[in-house]
N, CA, C and O atoms as a Tinker XYZ file with bonds, in Angstrom:
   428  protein
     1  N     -0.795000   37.691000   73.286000    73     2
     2  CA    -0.187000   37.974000   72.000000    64     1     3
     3  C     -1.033000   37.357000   70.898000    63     2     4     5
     4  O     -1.717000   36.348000   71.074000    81     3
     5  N     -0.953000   37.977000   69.829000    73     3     6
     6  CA    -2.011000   37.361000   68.708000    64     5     7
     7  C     -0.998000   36.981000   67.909000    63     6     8     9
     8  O      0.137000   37.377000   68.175000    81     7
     9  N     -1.185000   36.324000   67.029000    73     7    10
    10  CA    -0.623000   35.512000   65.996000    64     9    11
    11  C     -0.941000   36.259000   64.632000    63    10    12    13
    12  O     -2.106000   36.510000   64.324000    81    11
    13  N      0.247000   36.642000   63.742000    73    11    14
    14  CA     0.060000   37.041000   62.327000    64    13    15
    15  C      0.593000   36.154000   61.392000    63    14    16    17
    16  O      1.273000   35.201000   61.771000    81    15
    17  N      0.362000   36.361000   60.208000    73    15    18
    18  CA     1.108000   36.167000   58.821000    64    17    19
    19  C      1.221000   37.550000   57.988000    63    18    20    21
    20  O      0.427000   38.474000   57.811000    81    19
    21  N      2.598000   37.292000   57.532000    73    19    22
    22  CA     2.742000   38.860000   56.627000    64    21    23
    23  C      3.532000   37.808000   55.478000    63    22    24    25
    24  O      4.437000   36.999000   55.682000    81    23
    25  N      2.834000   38.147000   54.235000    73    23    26
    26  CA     3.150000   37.715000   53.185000    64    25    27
    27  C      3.741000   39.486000   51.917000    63    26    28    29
    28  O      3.286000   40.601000   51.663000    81    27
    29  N      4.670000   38.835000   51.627000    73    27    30
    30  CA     5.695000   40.243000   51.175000    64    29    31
    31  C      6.293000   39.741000   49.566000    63    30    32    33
    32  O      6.991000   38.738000   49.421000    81    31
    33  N      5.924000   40.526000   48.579000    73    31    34
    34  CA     6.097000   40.007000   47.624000    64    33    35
    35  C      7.112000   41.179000   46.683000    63    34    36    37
    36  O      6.630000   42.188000   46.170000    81    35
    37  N      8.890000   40.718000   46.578000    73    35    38
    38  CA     9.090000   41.485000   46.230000    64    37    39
    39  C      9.658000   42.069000   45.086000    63    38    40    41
    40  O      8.924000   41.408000   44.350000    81    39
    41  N     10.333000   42.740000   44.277000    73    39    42
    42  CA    10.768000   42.561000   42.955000    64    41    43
    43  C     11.973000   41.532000   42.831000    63    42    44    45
    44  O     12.822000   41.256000   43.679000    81    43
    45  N     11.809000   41.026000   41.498000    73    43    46
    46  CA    12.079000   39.536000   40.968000    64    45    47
    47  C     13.921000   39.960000   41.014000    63    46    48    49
    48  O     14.788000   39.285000   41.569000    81    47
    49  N     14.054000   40.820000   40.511000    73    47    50
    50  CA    15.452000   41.293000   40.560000    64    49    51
    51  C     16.138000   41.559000   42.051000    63    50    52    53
    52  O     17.366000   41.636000   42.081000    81    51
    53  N     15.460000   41.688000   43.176000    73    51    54
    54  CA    16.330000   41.468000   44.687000    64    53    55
    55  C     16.913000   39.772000   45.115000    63    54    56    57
    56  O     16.402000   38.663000   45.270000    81    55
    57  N     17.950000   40.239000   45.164000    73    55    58
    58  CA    18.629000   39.452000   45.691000    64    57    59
    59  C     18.923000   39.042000   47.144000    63    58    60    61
    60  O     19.100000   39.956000   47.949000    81    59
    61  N     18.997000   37.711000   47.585000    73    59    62
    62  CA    18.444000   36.957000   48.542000    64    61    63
    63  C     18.898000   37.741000   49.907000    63    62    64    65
    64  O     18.252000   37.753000   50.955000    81    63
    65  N     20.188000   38.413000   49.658000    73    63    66
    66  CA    20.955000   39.443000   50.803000    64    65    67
    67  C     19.608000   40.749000   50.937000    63    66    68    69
    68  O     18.776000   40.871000   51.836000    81    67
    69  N     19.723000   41.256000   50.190000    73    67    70
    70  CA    18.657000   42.272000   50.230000    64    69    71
    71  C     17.491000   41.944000   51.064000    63    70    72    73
    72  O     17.093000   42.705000   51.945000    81    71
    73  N     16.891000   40.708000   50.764000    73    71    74
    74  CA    15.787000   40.249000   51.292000    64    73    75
    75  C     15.911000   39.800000   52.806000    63    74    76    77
    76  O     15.018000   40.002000   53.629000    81    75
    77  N     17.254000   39.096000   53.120000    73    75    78
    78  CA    17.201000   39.218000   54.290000    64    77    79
    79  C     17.670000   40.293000   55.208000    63    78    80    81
    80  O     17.325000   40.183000   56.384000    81    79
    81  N     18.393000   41.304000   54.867000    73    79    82
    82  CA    18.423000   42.607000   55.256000    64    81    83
    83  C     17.049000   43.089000   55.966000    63    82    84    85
    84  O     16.977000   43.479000   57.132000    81    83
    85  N     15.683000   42.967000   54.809000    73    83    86
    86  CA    14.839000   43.532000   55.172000    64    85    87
    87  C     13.852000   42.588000   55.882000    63    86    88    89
    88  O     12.682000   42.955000   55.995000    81    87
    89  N     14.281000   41.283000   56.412000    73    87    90
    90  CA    13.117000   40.517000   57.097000    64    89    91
    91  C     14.001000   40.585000   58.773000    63    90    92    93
    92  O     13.526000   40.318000   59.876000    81    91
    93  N     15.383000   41.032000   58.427000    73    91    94
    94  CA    16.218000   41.565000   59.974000    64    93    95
    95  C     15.406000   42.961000   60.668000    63    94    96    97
    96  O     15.216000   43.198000   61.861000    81    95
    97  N     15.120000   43.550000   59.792000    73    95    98
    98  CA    14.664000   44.497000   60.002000    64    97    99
    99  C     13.344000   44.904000   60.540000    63    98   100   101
   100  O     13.115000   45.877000   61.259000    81    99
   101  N     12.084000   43.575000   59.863000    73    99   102
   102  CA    11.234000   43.522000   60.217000    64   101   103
   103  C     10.995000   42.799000   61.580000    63   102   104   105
   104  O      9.960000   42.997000   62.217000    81   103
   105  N     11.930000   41.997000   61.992000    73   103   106
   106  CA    11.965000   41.392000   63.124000    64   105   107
   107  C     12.264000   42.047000   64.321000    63   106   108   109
   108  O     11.800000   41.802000   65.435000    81   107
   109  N     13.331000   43.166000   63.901000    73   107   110
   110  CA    13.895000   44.298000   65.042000    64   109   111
   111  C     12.393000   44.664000   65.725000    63   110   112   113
   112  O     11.930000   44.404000   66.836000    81   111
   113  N     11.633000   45.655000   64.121000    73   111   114
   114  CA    10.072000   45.962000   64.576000    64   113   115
   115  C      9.536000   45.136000   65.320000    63   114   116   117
   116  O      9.187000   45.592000   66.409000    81   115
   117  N      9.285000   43.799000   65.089000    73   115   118
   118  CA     8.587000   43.019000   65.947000    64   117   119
   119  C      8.715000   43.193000   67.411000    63   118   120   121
   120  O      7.888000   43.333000   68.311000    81   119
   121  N     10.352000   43.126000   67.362000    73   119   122
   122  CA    10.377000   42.807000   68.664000    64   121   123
   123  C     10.887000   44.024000   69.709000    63   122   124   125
   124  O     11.399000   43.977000   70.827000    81   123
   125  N     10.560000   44.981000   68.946000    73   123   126
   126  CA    10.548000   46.487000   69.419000    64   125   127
   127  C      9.307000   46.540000   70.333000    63   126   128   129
   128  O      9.169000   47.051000   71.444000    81   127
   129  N      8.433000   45.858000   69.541000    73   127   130
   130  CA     6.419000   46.054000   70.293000    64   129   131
   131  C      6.595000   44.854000   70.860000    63   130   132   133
   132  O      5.535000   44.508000   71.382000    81   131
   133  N      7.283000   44.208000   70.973000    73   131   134
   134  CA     7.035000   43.384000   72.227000    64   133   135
   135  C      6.897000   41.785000   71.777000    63   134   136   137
   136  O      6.588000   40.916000   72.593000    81   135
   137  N      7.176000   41.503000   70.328000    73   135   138
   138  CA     6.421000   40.476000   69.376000    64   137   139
   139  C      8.153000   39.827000   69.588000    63   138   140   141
   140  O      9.218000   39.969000   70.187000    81   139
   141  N      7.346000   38.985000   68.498000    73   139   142
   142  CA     8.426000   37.966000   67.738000    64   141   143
   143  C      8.906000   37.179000   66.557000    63   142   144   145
   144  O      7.792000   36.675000   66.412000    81   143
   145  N      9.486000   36.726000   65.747000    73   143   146
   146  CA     9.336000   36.486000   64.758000    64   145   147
   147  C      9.382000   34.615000   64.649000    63   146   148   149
   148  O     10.383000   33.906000   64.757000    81   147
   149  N      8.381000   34.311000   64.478000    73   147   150
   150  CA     8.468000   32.306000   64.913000    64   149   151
   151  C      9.018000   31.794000   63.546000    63   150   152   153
   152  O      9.622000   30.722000   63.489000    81   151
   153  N      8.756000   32.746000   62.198000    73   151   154
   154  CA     8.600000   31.244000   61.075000    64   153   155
   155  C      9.131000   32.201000   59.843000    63   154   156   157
   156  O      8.656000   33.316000   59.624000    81   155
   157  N     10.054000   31.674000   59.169000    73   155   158
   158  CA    10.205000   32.831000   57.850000    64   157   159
   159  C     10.518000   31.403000   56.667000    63   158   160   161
   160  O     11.426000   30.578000   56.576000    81   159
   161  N      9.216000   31.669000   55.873000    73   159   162
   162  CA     9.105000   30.870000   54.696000    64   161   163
   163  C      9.415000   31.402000   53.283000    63   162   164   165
   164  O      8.467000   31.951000   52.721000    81   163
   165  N     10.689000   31.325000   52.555000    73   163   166
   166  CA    11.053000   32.009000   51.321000    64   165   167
   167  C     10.396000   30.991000   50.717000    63   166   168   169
   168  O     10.301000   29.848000   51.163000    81   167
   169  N      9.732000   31.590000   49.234000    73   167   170
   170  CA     8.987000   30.445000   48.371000    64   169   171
   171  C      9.707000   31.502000   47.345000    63   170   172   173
   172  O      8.878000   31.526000   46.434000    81   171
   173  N     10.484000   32.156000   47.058000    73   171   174
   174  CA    11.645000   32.227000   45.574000    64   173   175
   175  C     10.720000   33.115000   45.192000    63   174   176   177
   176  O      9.778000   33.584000   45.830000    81   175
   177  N     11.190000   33.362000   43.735000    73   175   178
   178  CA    10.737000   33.567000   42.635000    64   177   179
   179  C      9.672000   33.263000   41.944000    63   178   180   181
   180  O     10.006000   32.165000   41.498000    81   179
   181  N      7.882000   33.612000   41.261000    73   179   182
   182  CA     6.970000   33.110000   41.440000    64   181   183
   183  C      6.551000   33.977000   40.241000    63   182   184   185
   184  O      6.916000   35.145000   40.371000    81   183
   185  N      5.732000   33.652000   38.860000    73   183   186
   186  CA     4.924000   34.345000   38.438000    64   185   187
   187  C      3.652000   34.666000   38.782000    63   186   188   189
   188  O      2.860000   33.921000   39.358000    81   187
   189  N      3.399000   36.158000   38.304000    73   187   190
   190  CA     1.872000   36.487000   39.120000    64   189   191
   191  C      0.978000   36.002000   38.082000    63   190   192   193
   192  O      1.276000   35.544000   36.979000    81   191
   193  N     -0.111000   36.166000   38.585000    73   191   194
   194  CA    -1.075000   35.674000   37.895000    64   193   195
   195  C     -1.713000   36.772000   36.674000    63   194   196   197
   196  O     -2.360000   36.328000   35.726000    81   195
   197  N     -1.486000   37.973000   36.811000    73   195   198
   198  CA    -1.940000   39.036000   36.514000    64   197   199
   199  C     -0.683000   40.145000   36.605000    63   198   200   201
   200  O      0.211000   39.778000   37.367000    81   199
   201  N     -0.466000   41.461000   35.943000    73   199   202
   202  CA     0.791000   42.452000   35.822000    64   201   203
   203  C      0.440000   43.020000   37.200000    63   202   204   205
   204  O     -0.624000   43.385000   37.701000    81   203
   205  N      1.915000   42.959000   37.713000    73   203   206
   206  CA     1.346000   44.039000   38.911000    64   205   207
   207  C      2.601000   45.035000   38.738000    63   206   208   209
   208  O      3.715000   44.547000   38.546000    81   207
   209  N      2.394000   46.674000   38.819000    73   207   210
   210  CA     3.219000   47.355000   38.851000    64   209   211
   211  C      3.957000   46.943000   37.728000    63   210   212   213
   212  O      5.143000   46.823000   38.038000    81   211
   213  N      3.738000   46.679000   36.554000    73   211   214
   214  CA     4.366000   46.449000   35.569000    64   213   215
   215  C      5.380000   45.021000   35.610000    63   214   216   217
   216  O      6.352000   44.900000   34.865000    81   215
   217  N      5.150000   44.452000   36.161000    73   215   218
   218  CA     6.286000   43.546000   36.834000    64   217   219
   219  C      5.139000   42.194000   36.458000    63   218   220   221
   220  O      3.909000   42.193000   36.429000    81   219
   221  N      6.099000   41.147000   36.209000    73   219   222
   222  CA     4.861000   39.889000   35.960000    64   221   223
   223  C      6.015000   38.433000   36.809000    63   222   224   225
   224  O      5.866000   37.229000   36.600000    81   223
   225  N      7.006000   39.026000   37.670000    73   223   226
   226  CA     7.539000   37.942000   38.636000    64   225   227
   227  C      7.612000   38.948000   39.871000    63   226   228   229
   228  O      7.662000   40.169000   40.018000    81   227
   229  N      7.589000   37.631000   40.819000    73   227   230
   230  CA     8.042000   38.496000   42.550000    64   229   231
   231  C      8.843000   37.648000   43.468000    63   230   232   233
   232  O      8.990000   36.444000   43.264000    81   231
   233  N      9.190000   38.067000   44.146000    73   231   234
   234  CA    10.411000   36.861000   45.249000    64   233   235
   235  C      9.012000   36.902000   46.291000    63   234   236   237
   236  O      8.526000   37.957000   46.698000    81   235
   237  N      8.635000   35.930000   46.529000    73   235   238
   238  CA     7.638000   35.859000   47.786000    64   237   239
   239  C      8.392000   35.287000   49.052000    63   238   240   241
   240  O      9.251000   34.407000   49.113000    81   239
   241  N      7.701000   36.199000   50.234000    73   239   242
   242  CA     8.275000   35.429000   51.423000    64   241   243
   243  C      7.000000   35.326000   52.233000    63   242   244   245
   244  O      5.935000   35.931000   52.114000    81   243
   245  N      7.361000   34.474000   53.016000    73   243   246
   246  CA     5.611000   34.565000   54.457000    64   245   247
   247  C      6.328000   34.514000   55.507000    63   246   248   249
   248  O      7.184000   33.668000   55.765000    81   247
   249  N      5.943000   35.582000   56.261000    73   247   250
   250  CA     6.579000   35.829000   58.040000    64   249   251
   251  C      4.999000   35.267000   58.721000    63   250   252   253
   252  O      3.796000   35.409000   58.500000    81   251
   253  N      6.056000   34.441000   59.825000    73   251   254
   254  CA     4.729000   34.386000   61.262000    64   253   255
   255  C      5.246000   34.417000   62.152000    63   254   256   257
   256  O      6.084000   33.670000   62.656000    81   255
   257  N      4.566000   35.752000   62.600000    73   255   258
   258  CA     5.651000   36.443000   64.471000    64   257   259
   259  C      3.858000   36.738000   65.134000    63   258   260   261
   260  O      2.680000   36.837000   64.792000    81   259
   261  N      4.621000   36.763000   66.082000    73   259   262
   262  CA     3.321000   36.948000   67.362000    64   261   263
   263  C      3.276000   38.356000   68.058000    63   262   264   265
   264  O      3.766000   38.457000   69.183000    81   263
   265  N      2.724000   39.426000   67.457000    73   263   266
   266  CA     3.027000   40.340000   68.511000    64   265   267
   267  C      1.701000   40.958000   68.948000    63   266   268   269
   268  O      0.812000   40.749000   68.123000    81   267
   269  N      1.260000   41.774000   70.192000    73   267   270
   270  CA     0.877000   42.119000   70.957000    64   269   271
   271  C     -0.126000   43.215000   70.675000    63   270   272   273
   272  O     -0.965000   43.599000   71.489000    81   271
   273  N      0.047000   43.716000   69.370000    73   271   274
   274  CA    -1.085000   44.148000   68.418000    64   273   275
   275  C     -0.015000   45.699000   67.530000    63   274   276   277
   276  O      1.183000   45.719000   67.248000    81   275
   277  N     -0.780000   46.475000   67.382000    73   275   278
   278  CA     0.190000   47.815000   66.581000    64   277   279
   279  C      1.367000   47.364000   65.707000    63   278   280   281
   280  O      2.532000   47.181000   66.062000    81   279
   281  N      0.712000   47.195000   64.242000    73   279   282
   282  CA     1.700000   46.839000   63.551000    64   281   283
   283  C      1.950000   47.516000   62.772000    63   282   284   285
   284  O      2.404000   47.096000   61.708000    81   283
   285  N      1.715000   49.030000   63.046000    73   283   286
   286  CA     1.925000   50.591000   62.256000    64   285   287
   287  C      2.899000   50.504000   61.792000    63   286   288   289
   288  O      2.947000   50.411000   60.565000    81   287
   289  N      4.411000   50.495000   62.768000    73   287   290
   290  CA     5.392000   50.779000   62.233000    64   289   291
   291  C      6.074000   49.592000   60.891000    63   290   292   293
   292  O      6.783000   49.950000   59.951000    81   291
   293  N      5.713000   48.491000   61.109000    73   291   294
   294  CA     6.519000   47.138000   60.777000    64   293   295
   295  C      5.260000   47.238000   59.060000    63   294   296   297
   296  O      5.795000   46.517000   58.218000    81   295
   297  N      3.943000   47.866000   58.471000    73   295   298
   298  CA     3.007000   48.502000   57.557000    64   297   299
   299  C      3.924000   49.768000   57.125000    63   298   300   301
   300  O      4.438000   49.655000   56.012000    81   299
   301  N      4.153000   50.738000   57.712000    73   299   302
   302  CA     4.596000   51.746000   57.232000    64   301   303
   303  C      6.197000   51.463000   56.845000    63   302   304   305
   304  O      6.539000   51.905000   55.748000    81   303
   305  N      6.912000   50.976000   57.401000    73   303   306
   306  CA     8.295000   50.839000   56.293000    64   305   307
   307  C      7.912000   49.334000   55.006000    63   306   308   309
   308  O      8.605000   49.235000   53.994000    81   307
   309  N      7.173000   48.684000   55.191000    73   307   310
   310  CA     6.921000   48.077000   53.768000    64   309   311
   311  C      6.249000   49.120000   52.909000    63   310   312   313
   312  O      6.454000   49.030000   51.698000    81   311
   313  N      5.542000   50.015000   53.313000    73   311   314
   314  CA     5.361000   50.852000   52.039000    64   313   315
   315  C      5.959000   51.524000   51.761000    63   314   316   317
   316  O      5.654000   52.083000   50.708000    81   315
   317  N      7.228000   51.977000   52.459000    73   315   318
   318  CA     8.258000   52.868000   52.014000    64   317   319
   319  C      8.936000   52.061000   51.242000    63   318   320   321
   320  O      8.921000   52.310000   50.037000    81   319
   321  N      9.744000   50.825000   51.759000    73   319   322
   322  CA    10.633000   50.257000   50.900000    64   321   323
   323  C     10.344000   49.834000   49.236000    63   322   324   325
   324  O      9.357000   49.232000   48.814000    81   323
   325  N     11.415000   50.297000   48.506000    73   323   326
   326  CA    11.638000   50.431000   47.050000    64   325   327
   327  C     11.229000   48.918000   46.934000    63   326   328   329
   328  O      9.999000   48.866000   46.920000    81   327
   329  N     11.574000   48.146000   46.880000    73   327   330
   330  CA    12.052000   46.580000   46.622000    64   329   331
   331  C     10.560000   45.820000   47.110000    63   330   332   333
   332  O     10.313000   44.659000   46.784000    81   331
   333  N      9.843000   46.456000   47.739000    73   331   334
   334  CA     8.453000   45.444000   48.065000    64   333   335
   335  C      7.385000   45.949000   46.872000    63   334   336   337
   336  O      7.271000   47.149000   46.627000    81   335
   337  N      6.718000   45.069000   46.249000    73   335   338
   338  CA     5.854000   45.595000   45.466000    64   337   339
   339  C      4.303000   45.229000   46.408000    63   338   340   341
   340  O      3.301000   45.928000   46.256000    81   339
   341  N      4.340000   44.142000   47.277000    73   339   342
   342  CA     2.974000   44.062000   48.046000    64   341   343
   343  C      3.194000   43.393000   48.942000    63   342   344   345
   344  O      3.977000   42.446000   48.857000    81   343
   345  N      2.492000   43.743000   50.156000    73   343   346
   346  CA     2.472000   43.073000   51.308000    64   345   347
   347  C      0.927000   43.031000   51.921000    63   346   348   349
   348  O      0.081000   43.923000   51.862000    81   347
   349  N      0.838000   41.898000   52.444000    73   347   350
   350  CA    -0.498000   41.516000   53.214000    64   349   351
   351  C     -0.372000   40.732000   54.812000    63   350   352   353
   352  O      0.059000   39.633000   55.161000    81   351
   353  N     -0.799000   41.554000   55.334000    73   351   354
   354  CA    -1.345000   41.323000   56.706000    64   353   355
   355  C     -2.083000   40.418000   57.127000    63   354   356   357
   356  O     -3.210000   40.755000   56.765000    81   355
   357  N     -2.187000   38.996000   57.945000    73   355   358
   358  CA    -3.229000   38.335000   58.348000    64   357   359
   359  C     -3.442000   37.690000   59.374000    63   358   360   361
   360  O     -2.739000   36.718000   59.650000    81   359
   361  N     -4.432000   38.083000   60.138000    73   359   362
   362  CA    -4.336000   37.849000   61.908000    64   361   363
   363  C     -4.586000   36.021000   62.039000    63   362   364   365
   364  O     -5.709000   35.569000   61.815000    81   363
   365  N     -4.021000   35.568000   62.223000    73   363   366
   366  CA    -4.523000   34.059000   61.914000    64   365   367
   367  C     -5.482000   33.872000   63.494000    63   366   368   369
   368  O     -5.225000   34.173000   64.660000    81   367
   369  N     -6.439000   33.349000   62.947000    73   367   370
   370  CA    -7.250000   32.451000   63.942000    64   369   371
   371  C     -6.921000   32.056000   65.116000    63   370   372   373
   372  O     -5.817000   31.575000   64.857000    81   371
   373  N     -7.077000   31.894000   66.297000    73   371   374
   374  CA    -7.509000   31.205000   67.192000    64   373   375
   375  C     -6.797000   29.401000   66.873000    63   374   376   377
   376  O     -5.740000   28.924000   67.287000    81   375
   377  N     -7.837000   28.788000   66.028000    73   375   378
   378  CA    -7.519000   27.517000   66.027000    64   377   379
   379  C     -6.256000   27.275000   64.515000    63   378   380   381
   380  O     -5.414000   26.388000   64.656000    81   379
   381  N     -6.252000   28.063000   63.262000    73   379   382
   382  CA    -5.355000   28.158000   62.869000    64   381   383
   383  C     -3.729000   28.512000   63.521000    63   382   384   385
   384  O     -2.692000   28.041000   63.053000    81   383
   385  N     -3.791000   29.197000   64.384000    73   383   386
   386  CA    -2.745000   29.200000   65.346000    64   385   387
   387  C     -2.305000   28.268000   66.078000    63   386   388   389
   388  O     -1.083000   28.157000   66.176000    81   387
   389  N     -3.218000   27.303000   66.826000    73   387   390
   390  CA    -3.363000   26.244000   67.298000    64   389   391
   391  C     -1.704000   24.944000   66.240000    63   390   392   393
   392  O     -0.542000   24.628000   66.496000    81   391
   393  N     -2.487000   24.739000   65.368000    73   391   394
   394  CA    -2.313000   24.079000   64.220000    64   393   395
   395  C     -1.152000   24.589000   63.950000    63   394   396   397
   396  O     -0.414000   23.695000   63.536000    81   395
   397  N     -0.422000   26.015000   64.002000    73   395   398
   398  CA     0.572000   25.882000   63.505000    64   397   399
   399  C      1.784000   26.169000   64.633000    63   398   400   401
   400  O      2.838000   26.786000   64.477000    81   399
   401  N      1.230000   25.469000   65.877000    73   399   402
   402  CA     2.037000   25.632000   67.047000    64   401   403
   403  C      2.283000   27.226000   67.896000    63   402   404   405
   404  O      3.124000   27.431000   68.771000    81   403
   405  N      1.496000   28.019000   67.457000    73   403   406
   406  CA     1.800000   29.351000   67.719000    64   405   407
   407  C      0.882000   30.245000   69.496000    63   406   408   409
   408  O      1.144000   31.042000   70.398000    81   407
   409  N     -0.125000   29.431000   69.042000    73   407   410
   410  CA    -1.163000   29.360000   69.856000    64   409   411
   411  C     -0.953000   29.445000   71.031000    63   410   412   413
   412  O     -1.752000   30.108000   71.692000    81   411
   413  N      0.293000   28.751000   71.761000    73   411   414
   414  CA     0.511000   28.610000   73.508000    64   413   415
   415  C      0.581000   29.657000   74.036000    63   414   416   417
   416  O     -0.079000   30.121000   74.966000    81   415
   417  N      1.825000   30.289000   73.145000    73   415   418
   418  CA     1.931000   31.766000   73.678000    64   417   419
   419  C      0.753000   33.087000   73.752000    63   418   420   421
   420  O      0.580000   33.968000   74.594000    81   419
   421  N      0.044000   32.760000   72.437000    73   419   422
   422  CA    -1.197000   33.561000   71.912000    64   421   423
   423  C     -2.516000   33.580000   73.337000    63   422   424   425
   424  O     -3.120000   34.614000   73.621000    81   423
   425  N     -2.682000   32.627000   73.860000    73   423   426
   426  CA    -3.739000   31.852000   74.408000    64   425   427
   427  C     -3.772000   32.780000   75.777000    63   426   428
   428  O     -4.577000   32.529000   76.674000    81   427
């Protein structure tokens, strides 16, 4: 299993139900392919640095689940959903994994 981070940034106006609605959801995906969901970090409400989508706040969250690779489906409903303005994908390392306890299973 490889180790990700998905960082999801979404409009300032969703509310915290909403948000976890859709990180239930992303976890189902996970663990549809075989993954899992280890770590869900809400960091609130956040100004951007720059306008995005007309919008100059976002509710940020960071997921770290472990799954087994094909993360088509769990990519394709963040770009459907209304309420996400950006999401990013990131395979963490080998030894960054390590470090954040994720690694045993990964290895």
């Amino acid at each position: 299993m490889r180790a990700y981070e998905l960082m999801i940034i979404f409009t300032a106006d969703t509310d915290e139900s909403a948000v976890q609605v859709q990180i239930n959801k992303l976890s189902e995906l996970a663990e549809a392919v075989g993954g899992s969901l280890e770590k869900i970090d809400k960091w609130g409400v956040r100004r951007f640095a720059f306008e995005i989508k007309k919008r100059h706040e976002g509710f940020y969250v960071v997921l770290e689940f472990l799954a087994p690779g094909a993360l088509d489906e769990i990519d394709r409903t963040l770009r459907l959903a209304d309420d996400v303005i950006r999401h990013k994908f990131l395979r963490l390392p080998l030894k960054e994994a390590h470090k954040r306890g994720l690694a045993a299973a990964s290895a």
